[in-house]
C-alpha positions as CSV (number, residue, x, y, z in Angstrom):
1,X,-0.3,-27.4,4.1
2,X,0.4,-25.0,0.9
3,X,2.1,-26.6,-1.6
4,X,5.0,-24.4,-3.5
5,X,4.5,-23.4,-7.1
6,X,7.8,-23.3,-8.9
7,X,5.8,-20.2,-10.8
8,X,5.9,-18.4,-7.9
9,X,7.6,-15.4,-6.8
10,X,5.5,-14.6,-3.6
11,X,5.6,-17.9,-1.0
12,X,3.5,-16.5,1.2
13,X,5.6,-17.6,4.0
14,X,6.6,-14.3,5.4
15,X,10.1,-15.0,5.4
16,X,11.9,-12.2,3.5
17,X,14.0,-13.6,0.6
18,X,15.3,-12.2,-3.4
19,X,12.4,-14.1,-5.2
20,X,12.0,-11.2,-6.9
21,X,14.7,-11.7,-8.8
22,X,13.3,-14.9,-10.4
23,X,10.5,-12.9,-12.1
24,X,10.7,-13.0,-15.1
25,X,10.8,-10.8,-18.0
26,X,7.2,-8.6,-18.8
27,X,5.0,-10.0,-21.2
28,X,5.4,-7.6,-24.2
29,X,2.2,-6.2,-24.1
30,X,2.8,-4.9,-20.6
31,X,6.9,-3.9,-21.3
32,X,7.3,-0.3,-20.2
33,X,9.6,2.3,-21.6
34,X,12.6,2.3,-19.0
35,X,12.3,-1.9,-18.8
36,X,15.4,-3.9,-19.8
37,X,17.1,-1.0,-20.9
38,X,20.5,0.8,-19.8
39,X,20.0,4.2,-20.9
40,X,18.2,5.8,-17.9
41,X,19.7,5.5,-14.2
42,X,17.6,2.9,-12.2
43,X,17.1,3.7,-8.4
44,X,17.2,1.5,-5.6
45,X,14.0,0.9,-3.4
46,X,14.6,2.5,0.3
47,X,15.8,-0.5,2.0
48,X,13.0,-2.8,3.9
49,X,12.6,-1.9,7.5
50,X,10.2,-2.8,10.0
51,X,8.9,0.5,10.2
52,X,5.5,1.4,12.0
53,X,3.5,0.6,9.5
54,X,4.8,-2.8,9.0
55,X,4.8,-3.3,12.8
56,X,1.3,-2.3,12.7
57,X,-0.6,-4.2,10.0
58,X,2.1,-7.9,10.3
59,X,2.8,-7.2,14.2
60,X,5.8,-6.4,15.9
61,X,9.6,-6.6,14.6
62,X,10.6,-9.7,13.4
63,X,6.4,-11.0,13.5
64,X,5.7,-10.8,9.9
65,X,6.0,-14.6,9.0
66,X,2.5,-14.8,11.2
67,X,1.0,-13.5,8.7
68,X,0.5,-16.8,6.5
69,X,-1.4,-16.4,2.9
70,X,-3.8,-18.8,1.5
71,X,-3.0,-20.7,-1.2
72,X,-5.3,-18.7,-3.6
73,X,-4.4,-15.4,-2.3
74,X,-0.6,-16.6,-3.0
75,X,-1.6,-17.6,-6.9
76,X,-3.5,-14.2,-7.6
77,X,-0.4,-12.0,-5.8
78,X,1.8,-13.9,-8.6
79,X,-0.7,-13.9,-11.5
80,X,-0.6,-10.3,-10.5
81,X,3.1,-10.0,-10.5
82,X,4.0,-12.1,-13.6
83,X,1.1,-10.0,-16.0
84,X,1.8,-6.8,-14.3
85,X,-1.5,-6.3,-13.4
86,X,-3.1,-4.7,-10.2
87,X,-4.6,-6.9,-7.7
88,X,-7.8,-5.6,-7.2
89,X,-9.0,-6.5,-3.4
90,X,-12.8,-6.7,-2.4
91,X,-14.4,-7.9,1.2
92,X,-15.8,-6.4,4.0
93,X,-14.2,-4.0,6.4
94,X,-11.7,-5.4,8.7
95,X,-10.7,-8.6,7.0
96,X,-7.1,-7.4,6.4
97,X,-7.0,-6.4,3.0
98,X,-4.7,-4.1,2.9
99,X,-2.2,-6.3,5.1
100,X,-1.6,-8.1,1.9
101,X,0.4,-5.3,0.5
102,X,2.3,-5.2,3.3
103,X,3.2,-9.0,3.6
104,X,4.6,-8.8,-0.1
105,X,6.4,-6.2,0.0
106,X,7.9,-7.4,3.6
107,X,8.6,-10.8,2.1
108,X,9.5,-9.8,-1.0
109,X,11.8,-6.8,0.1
110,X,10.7,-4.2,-2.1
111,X,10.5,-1.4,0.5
112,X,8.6,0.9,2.4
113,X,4.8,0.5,0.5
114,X,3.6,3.2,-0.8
115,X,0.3,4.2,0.6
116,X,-2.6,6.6,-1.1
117,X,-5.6,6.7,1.1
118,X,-8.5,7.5,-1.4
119,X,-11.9,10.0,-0.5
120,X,-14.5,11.5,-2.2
121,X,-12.8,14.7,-3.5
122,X,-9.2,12.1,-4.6
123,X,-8.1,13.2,-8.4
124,X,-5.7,11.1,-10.1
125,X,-3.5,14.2,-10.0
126,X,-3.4,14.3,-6.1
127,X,-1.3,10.6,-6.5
128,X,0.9,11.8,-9.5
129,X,2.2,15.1,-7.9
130,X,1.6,18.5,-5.9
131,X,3.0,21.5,-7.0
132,X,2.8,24.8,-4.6
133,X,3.2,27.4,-7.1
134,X,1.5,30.4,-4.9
135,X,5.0,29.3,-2.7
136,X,7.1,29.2,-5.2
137,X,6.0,32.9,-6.5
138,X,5.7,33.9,-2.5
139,X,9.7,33.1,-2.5
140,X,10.3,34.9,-5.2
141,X,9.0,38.1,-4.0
142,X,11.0,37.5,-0.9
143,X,13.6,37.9,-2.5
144,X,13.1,40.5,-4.5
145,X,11.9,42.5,-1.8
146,X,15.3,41.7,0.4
147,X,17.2,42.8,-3.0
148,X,15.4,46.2,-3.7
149,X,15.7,46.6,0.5
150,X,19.5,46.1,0.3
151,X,19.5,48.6,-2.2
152,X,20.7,45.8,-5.1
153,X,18.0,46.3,-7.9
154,X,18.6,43.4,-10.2
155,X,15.8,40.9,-9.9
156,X,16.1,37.4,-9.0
157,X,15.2,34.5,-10.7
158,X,12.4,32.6,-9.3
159,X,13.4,29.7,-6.9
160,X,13.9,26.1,-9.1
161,X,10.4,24.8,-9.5
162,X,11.6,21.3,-8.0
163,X,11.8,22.7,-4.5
164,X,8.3,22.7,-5.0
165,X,7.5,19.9,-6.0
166,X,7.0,16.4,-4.9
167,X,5.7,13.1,-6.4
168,X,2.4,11.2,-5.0
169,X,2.3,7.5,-4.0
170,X,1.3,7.2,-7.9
171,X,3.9,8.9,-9.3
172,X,6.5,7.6,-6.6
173,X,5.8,4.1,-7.9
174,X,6.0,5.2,-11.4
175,X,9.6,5.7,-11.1
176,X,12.2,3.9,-13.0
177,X,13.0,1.8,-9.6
178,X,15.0,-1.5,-10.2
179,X,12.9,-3.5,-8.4
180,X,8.9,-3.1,-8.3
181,X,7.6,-1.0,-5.4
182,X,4.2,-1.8,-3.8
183,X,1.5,1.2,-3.8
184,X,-2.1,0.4,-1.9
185,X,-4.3,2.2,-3.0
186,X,-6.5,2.7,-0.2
187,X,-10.5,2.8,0.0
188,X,-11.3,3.1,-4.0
189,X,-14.9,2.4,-4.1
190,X,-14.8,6.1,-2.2
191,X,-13.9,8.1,-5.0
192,X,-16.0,9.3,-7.5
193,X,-17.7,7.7,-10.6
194,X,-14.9,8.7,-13.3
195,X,-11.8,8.1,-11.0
196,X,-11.3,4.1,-11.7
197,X,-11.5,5.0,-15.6
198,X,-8.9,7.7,-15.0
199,X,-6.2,5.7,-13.3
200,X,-6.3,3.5,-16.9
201,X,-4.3,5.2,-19.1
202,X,-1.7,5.3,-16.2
203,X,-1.8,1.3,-15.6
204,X,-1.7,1.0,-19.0
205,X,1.4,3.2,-20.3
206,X,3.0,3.3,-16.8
207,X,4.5,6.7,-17.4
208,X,2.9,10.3,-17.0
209,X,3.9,13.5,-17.9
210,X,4.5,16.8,-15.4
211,X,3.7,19.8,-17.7
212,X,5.2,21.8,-15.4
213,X,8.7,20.8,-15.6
214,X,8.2,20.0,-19.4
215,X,7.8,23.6,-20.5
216,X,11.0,23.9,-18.9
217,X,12.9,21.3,-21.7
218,X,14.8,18.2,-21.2
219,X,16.9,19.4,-17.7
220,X,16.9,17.4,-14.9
221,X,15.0,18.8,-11.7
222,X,15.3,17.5,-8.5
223,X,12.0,16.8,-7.0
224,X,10.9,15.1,-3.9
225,X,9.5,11.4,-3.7
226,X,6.5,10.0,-1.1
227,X,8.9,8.8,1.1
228,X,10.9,12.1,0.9
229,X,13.8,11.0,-1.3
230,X,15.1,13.6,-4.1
231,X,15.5,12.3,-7.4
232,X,16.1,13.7,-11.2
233,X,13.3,14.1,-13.1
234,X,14.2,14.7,-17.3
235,X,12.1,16.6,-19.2
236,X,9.1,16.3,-17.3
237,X,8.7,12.7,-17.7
238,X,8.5,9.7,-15.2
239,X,8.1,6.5,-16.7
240,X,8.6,3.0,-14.9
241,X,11.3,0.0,-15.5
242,X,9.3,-2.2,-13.4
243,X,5.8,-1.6,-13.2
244,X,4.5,-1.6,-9.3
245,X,2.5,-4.3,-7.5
246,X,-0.4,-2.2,-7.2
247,X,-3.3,-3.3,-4.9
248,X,-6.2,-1.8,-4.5
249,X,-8.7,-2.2,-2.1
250,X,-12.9,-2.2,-1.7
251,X,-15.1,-2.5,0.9
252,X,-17.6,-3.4,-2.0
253,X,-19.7,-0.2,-1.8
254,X,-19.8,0.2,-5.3
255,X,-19.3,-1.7,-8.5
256,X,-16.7,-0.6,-11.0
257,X,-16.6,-0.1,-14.7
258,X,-15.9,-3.2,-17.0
259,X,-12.9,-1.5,-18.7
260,X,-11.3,-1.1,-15.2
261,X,-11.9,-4.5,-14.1
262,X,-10.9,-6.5,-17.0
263,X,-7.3,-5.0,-16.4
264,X,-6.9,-5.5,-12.5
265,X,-6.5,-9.3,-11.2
266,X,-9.8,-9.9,-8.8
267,X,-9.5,-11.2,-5.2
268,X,-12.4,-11.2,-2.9
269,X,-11.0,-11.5,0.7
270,X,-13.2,-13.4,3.1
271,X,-13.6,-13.5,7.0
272,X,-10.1,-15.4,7.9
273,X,-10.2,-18.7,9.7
274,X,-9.5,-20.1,13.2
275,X,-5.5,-20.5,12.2
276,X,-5.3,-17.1,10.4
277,X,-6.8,-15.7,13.1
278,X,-4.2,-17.1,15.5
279,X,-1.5,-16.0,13.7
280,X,-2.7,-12.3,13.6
281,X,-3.1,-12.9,17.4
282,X,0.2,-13.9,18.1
283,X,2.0,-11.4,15.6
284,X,0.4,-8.3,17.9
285,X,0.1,-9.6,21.2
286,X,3.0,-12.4,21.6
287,X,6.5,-11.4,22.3
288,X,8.4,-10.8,18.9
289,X,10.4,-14.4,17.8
290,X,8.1,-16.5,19.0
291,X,5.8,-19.0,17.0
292,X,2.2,-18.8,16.9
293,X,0.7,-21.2,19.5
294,X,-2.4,-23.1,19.8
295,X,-5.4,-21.0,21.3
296,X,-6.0,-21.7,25.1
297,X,-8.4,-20.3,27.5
298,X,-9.9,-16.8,27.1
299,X,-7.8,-16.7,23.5
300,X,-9.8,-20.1,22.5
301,X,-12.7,-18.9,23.9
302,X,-12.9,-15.3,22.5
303,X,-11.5,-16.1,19.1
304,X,-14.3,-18.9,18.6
305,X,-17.4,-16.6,19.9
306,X,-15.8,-13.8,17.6
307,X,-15.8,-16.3,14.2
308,X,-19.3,-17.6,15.3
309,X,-20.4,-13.7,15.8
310,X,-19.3,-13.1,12.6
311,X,-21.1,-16.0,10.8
312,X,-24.3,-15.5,12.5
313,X,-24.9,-12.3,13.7
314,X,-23.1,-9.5,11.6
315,X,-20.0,-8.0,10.5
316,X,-16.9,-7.9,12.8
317,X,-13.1,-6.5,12.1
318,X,-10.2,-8.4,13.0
319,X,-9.0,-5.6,15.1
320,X,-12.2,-6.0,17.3
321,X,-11.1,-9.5,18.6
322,X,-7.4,-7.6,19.0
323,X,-8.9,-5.2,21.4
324,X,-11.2,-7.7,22.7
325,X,-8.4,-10.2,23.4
326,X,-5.4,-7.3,24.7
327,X,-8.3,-6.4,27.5
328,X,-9.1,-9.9,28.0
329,X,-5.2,-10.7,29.0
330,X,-5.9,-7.5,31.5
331,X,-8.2,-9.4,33.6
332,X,-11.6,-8.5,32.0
333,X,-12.2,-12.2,31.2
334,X,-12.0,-13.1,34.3
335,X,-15.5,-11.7,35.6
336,X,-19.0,-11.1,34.4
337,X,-19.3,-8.2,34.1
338,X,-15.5,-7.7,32.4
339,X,-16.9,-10.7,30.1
340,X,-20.2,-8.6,29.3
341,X,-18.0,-5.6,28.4
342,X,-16.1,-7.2,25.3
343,X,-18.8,-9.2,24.0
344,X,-21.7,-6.4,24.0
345,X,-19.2,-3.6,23.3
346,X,-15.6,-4.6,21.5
347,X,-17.1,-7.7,19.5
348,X,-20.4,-5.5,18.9
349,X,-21.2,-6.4,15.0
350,X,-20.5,-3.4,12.9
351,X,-24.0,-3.5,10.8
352,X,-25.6,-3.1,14.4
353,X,-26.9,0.6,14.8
């Protein structure tokens, strides 16, 4: 059993509670503009639901304590939180990485997270903001066209520039926001070569500039969040209080520059283990409340052949044995041929062509 760290703001339990609150101030080569200050207005995170993204990567409502951290993955999480630092995730597909985020941020009640799923063509502009300025000027001719119609010929001024406007998962979590909020960044050994080394000066100063509203000087406009909130934004600037647990996440295609990884905190996530395994089991498949049981029968069964599998034959994704195990429970399990459907065809090792 995991023995608590007094250091540690993430338990790993799965049990929401105000730990967050006990972390303490930034080191003061990671303080950020807005942090410990009074002059800017802070906002609230969206409150903590279970929300069908939670539902889907910790289980039903009320099934996210199943999802029980190791004790090393609880250590980096706070290393990660204490130096402000992103938590750099690497292991092979299907080994829950990115369930992580949402088991901090459910435990640690810091809101909805903050998703950017990265591809090939991802710009670090594309998570700081869009701006749809051929709208914008569309409006505006709109209405100009209704005016001269109506037979009014004064021109009107085009429509404020924050209607069109909204704020990536990047810039979201770059907000001045009272308590962290969590941004998974999705997938990154899929961008390009120069993306990692772009997100740097970002991590590093936690604030970015939107030229477009800075031309306009130092008055607020409203502008839309990732999770479609309106907030101010004041000269053009967003700049963070508290900078966000960021985790990022690699299937280990590609290495990364030095520069980038000597500022995230590194975690390589292996295959999970008979009781981990369990645990994800019960938080999809078991009624909501109920604790995670000891594997019997075709659960046993399947959930042994499906960590052997894995060892000695090839690459397998949790949700495989999910899939595997839901048809199972639907009477599959009970014949040959059912039997020879899972194993050849849902726990079919993904490096198999």
């Amino acid at each position: 059993m995991t023995q608590r760290q007094d250091w540690w703001v993430y338990q790993g339990t799965g049990t929401p509670h105000d730990g967050i609150r006990r972390l303490p101030p930034a080191p003061p080569w990671r303080a950020f503009r807005h942090g410990g200050t009074d002059h800017v207005r802070l906002h609230e995170p969206p409150e903590a639901t279970d929300d069908d993204a939670v539902q889907r990567h910790l289980g039903r409502a009320g099934q996210g304590a199943a999802y029980q951290a190791g004790e090393k993955e609880i250590h980096l999480v706070n290393l990660a939180l204490h130096l402000r630092r992103p938590l750099l995730l690497t292991g092979k597909p299907g080994t829950g990485k990115s369930t992580l985020a949402y088991a901090v941020a459910h435990e640690l009640r810091l809101g909805p997270v903050l998703r950017w799923a990265i591809t090939s063509r991802s710009t670090l502009k594309d998570g700081l903001y869009e701006y749809d300025a051929v709208g914008r000027l569309y409006d505006a001719g709109l209405r100009n066209a209704g005016a001269l119609a109506s037979g009014h010929g004064a021109r009107h001024q085009p429509p404020d520039i924050g209607q069109y406007m909204w704020l990536g998962p990047l810039g979201t979590a770059l907000l001045p926001w009272r308590r962290p909020r969590v941004l998974l960044i999705d997938e990154i050994d899929k961008s390009d070569m120069d993306f990692p080394n772009d997100l740097l000066n970002v991590f590093e100063e936690g604030e970015f500039v939107v030229p477009e509203l800075a031309r306009l000087g130092g008055q607020p406009q409203r502008v839309m969040t990732a999770d479609r909130r309106k907030v101010d934004v004041s000269g053009g600037e967003v700049a963070c209080a508290e900078f966000p647990f960021v985790v990022l996440t690699s299937n280990e295609e590609r290495e990364f520059p030095m520069a980038f990884l000597r500022r995230c905190i590194r975690l390589e996530i292996g295959a999970a283990d008979p009781k981990r395994l369990a645990g994800i089991v019960a938080a999809h498949l078991d009624p909501p409340g109920t604790p995670a049981p000891e594997p019997t029968g075709a659960r046993a069964e399947l959930i042994a052949e499906f960590l052997t599998r894995q060892r000695e034959i090839g690459a397998l994704a949790n949700d495989q044995l999910l899939n595997a195990l839901l048809m199972a429970e639907r009477g599959l399990w009970d014949g040959e041929t059912g039997r020879a459907l899972l194993l050849d065809h849902l726990l079919r090792p993904l490096d198999q062509g």
